[in-house]
C-alpha positions in Angstrom: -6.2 -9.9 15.9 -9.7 -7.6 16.0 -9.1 -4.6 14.6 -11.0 -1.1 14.4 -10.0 1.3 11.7 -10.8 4.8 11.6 -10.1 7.3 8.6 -10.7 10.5 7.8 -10.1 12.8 4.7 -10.9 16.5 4.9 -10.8 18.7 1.6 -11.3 22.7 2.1 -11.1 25.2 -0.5 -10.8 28.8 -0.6 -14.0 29.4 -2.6 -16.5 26.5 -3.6 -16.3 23.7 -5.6 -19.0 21.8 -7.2 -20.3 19.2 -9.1 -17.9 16.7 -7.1 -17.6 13.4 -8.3 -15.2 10.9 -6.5 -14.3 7.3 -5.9 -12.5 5.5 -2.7 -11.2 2.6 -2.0 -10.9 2.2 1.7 -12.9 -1.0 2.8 -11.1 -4.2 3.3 -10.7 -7.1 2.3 -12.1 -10.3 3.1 -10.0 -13.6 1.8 -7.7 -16.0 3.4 -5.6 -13.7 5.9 -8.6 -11.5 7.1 -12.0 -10.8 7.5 -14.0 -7.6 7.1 -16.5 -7.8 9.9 -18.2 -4.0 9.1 -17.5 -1.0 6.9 -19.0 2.5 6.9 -18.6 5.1 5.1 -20.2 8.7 4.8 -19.5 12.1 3.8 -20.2 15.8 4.8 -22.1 17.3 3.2 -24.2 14.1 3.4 -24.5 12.5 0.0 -25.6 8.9 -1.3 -23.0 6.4 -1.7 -23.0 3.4 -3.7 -20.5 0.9 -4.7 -19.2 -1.8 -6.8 -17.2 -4.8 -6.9 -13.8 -5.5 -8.8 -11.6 -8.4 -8.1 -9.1 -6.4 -6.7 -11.4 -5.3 -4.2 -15.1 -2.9 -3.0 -15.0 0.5 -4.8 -17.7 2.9 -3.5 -18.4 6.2 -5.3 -20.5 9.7 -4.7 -21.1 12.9 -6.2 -21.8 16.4 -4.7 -23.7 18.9 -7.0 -24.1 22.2 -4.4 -21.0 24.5 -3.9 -19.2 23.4 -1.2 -15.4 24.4 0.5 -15.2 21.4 2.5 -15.6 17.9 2.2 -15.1 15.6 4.7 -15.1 11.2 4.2 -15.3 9.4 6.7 -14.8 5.1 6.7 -14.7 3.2 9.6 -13.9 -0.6 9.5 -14.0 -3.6 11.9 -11.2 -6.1 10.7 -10.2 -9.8 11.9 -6.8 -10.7 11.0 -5.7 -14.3 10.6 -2.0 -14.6 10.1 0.2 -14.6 13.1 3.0 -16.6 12.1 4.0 -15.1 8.7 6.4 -18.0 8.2 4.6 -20.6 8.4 4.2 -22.9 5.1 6.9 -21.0 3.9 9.5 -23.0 1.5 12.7 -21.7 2.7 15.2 -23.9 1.5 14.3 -26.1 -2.0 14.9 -24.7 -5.2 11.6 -24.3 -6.7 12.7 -21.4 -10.0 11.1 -23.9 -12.5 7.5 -22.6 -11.7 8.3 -19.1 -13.4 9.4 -20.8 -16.5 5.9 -21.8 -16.9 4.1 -20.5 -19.7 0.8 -21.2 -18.3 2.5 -18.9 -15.2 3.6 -16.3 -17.2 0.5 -16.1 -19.3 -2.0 -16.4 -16.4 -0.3 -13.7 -14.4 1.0 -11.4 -17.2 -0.4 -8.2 -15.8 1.6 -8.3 -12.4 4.6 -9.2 -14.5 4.8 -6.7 -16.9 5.8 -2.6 -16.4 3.3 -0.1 -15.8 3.7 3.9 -15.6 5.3 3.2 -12.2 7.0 0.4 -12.4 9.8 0.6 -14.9 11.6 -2.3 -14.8 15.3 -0.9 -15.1 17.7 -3.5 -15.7 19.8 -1.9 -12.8 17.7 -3.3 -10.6 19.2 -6.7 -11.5 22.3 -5.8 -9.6 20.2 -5.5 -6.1 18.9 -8.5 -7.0 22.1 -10.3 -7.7 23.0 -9.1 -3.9 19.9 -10.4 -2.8 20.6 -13.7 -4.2 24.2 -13.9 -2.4 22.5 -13.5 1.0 19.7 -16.0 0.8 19.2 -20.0 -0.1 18.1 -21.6 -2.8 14.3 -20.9 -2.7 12.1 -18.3 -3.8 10.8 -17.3 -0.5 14.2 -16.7 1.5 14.9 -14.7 -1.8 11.8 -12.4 -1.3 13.0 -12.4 2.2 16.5 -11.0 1.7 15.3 -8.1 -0.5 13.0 -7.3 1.8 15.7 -6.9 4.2 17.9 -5.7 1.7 15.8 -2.9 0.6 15.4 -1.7 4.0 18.8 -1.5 4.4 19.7 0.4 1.5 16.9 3.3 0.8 16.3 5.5 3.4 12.3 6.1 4.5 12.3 9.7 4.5 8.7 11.4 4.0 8.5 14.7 1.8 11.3 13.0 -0.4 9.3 12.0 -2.9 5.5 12.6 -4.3 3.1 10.1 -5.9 4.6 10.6 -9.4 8.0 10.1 -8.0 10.0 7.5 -10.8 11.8 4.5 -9.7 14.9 5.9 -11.4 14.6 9.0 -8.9 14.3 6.5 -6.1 17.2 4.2 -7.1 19.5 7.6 -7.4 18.5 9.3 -4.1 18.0 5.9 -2.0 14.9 7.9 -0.4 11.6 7.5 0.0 8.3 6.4 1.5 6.3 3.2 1.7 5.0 3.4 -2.0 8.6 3.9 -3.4 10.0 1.0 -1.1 7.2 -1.1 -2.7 7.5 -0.1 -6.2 11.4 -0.3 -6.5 10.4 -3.9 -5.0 7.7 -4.8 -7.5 10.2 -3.8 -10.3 13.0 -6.2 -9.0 10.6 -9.2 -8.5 8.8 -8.5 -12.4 12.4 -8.5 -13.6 13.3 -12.2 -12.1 9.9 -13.4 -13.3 8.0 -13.1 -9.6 4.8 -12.0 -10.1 4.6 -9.0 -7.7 1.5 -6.8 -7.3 0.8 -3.2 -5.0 -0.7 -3.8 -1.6 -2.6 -0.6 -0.2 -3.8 -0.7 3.5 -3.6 -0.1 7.2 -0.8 -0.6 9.6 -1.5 -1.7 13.5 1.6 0.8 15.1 0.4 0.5 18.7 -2.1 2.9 20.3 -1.2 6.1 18.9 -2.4 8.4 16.7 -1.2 11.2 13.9 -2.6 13.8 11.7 -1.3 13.9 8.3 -1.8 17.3 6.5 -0.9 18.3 3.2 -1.4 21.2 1.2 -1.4 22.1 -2.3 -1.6 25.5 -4.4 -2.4 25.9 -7.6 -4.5 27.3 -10.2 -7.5 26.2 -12.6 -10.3 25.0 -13.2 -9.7 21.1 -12.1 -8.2 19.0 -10.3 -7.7 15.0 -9.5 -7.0 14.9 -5.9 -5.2 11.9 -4.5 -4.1 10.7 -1.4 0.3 9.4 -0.8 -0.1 7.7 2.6 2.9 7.7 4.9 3.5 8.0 8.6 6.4 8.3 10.4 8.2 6.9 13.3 11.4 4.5 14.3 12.3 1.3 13.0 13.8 -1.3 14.7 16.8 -2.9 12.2 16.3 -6.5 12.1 13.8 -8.9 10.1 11.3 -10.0 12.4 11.3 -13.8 14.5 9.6 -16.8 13.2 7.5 -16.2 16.1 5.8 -13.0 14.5 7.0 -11.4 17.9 7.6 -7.8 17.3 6.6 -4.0 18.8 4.2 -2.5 16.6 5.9 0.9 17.7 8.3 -0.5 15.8 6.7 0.2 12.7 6.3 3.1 10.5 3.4 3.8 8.2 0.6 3.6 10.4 -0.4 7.4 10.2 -2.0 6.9 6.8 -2.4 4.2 4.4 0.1 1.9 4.1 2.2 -0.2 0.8 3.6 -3.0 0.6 3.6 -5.6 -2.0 2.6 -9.6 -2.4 4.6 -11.7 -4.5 2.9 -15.2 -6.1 5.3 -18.1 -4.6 5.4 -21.3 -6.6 2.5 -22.9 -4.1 -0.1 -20.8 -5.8 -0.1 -18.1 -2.7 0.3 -14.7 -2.6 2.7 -13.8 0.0 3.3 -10.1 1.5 6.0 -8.5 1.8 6.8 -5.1 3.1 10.3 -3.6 2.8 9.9 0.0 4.1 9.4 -1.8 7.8 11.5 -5.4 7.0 8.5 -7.3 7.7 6.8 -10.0 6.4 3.4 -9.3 6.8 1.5 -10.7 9.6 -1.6 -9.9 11.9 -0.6 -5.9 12.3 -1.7 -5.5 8.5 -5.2 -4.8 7.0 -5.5 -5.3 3.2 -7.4 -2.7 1.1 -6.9 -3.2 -2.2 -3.8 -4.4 -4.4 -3.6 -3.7 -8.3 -0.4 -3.4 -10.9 0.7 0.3 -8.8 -0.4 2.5 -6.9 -2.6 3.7 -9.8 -4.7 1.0 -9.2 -5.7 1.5 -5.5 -5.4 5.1 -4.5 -7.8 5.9 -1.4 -9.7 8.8 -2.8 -9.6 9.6 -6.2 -12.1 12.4 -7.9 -12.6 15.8 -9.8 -14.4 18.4 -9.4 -15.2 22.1 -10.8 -13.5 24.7 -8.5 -9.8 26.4 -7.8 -7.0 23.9 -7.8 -6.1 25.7 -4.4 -6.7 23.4 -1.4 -5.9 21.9 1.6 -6.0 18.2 2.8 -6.0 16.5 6.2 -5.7 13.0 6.6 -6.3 11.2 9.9 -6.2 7.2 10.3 -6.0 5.4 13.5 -6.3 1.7 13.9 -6.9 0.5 17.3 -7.1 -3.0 19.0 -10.0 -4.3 20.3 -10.4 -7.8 22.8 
């Protein structure tokens, strides 16, 4: 699938800020499921922009010196996605547990096994995935697959509920939340059985409409580090998508803004997404950004800057289909 993304974060303050520095983190990837065909990104005020490679993914950075009470980004990406039959190659049915036991495993993929800040790994969560376990087979994919839809089922996506520093211990007691709760609660389960699991941030093809997201926030000082949450809103329809891959992007939710989900390492040395705020495993609607331990690791727009704490921000995404 061809697709165009467009984004758009607008800062404004009440008075001006300067001496601006910021990172984002909003050009795709390229690998095995996708390939990023163009990327642009500017600002306004205009400003240089440069960039740098991790692993995890293209990381451009700018400064602003001048006062300034607005700043607008703007990134722009042409994206071809590969994987229409998320099923395919998947082992569904032979016990294959023994690869976690692995030292080599667990040595080589230590960081997307191990807690972060965000990703507590509470030993209640063995009890969903106990239930989990009772509704699948014997493999490690059709158990991914059942707490995907198990998750789904039991938290309730609900935007407002919870903010970027929201725990997984708030999460688990008020079964609310967006797309980065659904994803963390998920990446504590799968670290606690083993899986390695990392955070997936990116874009979401809902169909051909568009929303703004705004939020505001008011408070006092002399700086600030502004991020970006990233959820949309929408229906959902209740049932784990055919082996076909056949299903209504209207369906979704979480195309407004950035999306989460998370990608689990399966015992055939692939990474594997998975996205429980929608019951989906991830096809040819999703554009990878970046993917680290959290969502620490791959917000969209992170930066500080001399100024009120005061300010407003509007976020508009909307990824279209071309050919």
């Amino acid at each position: 699938m061809r697709l165009r993304v467009y984004h758009r974060t607008r800062y404004t303050y009440p008075t001006p800020a300067k001496e601006s520095h910021n990172e984002a983190r909003l050009m795709p990837l390229s690998d095995e499921d996708q390939t990023c065909l163009d990327f642009r990104l500017s600002t306004t005020p205009p400003t240089r922009v440069f960039a740098y490679d991790l692993p995890t993914g293209r990381v451009h950075h700018f400064h602003l010196r001048p006062p300034h009470t607005e700043l607008t980004i703007h990134a722009e990406s042409l994206v071809v996605t590969h994987r229409r039959d998320p099923f395919q190659g998947l082992q569904l049915a032979t016990d294959d547990s023994a690869f976690y036991n692995l030292e080599a495993v667990r040595q080589r993929y230590y960081e997307y096994l191990a807690p972060t800040d965000r990703v507590h790994l509470h030993p209640e969560t063995d009890r969903i995935a106990v239930v989990a376990h009772k509704q699948t087979g014997a493999s490690t994919a059709s158990f991914l697959i059942a707490l995907t839809r198990l998750l789904y089922r039991v938290l309730s996506y609900t935007p407002g509920a919870t903010n970027v520093n929201s725990t997984i211990q708030h999460v688990l007691e008020h079964k609310s939340g967006v797309c980065q709760d659904f994803a963390h609660l998920m990446l504590a389960i799968c670290r606690r059985q083993g899986i390695p699991a990392r955070y997936v941030s990116g874009y979401l093809y809902t169909g051909e409409r568009r929303t703004d997201n705004t939020v505001t926030t008011e408070e006092s000082g002399q700086e600030i580090l502004p991020l970006e949450a990233g959820d949309g809103a929408g229906t959902i329809d209740r049932s784990l998508q055919s082996n076909s891959g056949e299903v209504s992007p209207e369906a979704f939710v979480g195309g407004d803004a950035m999306h989460a989900w998370v990608e689990c390492l399966l015992p055939s040395g692939e990474w594997r997404g998975f996205d429980p705020t929608n019951n989906q495993v991830t096809n040819d609607y999703y554009v990878k950004v970046h993917y680290g331990r959290d969502y620490g690791d791959v917000p969209p727009l992170r930066g500080v800057y001399r100024g009120p704490f005061a300010h407003s921000m509007d976020v508009s995404v909307r990824v279209v289909r071309e050919g």
